[in-house]
C-alpha positions in Angstrom: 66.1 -59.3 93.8 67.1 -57.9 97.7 70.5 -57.5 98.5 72.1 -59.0 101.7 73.6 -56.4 103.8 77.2 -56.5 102.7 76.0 -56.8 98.7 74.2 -53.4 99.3 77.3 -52.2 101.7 79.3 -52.8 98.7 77.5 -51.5 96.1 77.3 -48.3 97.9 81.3 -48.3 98.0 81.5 -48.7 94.1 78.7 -45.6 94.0 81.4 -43.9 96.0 84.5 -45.1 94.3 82.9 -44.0 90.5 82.0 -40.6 92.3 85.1 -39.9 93.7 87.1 -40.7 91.0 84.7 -38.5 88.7 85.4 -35.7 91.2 89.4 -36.1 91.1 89.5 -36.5 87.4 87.6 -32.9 88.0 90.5 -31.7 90.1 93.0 -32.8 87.8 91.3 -31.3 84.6 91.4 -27.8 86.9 94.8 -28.0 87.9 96.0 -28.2 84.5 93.7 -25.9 83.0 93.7 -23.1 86.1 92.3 -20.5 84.1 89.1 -22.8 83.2 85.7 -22.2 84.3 84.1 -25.5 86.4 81.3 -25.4 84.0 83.6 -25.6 81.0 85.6 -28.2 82.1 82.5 -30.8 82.8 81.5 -29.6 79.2 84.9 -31.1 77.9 84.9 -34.3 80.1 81.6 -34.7 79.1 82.2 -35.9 75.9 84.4 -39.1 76.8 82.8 -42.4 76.7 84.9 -43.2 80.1 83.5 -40.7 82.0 79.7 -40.6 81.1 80.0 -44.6 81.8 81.9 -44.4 85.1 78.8 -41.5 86.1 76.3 -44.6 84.8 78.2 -46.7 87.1 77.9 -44.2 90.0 74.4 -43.7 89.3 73.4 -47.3 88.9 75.0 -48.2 92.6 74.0 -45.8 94.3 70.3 -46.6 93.2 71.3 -50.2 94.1 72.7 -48.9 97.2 69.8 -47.2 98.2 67.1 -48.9 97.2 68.5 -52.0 98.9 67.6 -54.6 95.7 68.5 -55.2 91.6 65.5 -54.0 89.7 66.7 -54.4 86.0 69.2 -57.7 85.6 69.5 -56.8 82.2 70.7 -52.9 83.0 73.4 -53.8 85.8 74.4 -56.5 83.1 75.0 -53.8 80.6 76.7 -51.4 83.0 79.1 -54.0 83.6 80.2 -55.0 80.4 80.3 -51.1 79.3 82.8 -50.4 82.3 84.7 -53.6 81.7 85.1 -52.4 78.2 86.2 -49.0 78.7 88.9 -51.0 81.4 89.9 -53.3 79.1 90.5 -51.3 76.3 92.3 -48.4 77.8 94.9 -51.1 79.3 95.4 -52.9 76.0 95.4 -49.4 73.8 95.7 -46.3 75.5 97.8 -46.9 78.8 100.3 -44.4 78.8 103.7 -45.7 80.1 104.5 -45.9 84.2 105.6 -42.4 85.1 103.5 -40.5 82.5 100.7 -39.5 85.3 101.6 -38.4 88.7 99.1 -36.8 91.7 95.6 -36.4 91.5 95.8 -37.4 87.6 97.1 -40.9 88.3 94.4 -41.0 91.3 91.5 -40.5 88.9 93.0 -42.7 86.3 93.9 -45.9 88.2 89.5 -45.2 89.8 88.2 -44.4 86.1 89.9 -47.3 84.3 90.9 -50.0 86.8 89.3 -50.0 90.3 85.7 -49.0 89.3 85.8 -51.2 86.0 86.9 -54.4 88.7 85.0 -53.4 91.1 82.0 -53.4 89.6 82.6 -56.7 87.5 83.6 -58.5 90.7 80.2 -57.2 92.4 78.2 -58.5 89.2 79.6 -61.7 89.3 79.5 -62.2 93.4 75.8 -61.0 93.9 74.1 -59.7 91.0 71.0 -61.6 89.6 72.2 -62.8 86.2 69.1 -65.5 85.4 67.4 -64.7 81.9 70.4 -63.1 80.7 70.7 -64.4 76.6 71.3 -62.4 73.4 68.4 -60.5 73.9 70.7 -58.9 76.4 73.4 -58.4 74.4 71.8 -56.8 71.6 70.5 -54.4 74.3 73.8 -53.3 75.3 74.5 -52.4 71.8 72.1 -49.2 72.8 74.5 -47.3 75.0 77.9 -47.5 73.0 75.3 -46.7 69.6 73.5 -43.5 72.0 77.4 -42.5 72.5 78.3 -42.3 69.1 75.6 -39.8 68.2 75.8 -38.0 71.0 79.8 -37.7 70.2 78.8 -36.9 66.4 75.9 -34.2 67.3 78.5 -32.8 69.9 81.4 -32.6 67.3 78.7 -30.5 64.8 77.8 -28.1 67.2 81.7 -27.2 68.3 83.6 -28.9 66.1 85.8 -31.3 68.2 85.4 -35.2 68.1 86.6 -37.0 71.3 87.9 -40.6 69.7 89.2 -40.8 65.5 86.2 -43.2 64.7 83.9 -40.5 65.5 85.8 -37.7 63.5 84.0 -37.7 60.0 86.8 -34.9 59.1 89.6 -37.4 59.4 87.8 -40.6 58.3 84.2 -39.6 56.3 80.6 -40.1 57.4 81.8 -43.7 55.6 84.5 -44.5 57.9 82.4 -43.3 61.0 79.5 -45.7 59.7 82.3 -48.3 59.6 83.6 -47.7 62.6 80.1 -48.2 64.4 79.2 -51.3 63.0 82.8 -52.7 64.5 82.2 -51.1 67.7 78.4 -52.4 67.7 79.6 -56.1 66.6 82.7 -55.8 69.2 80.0 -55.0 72.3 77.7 -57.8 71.0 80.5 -60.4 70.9 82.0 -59.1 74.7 77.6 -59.3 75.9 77.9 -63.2 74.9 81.2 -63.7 76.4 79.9 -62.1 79.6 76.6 -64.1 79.6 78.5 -67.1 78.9 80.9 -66.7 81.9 78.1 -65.8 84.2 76.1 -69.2 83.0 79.5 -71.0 83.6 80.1 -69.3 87.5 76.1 -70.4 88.1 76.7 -74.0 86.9 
């Protein structure tokens, strides 16, 4: 599908909203942790789910951007209802209270978790092709959030820190984790029918 000119304007504008906030949640990370190497602090942001899906966002738009046209409905469907997830959940969950974050911290959080996760679920909804969309689709996004998991488990081998409790097998067992994976797998599924059912209700 080609984008109209203020579709690809925009999409551009979420590449460089996910980027930006990417870099200041950089910043932030160094100004609390002065004496840490640049390297070793992408290592340890590296291993959130928020911030490998906000660089997926990033790198999704500014293909979109660039290329001028939506490829892969299904992908851009998936990259919305991962960042719309990670939103969501850290406002209903993790929020810290108003006050906690100040400066360049509260800069990258309110990008990370609230203007790139509406951004880009406004942009889906306003221009995105969403035709063929079914639960095909939403078993597909179950890929990413699984990839995550093992890529947070193989990470936590090799040095021996977990990011989130349902991927510590320390604290809850390899059974737990499996638990765990099946909920979050199930959860992503349900939200991937919930977003193809809204987009079938906007196009009716």
């Amino acid at each position: 599908m080609t984008l109209t000119p203020l579709s690809r304007a925009l999409a551009a504008l979420i590449a460089v909203l996910a980027f930006a906030a990417l870099y200041l949640q950089v910043l932030s990370s160094q100004q609390s942790n002065p004496d840490e190497a640049v390297l070793a602090t992408l290592w340890r942001l590296g291993r959130f789910f928020t911030i490998l899906t906000n660089l997926l966002v990033a790198l999704t738009y500014a293909t979109i951007a660039l290329r001028g046209r939506v490829s892969l409905p299904v992908w851009t469907g998936g990259v919305t209802l991962w960042i719309a997830i990670t939103g969501v959940v850290y406002h209903l969950l993790l929020a810290s209270p108003d006050g906690a974050m100040a400066g360049l911290a509260w800069w990258a959080n309110v990008g990370l978790h609230t203007a790139v996760p509406l951004a880009v679920v406004i942009w889906w909804l306003a221009f995105a092709p969403r035709t063929g969309l079914g639960t095909r689709a939403a078993l597909l996004w179950m890929l990413w959030p699984l990839i995550y998991v093992l890529y947070a488990l193989g990470r936590g081998q090799f040095d021996g820190t977990y990011p989130y409790f349902f991927t510590n097998p320390d604290r809850l067992g390899w059974i737990g984790v499996a638990q765990w994976t099946v909920i979050l797998a199930v959860s992503f599924f349900v939200a991937g029918l919930v977003l193809i059912a809204v987009a079938r209700l906007l196009r009716r």
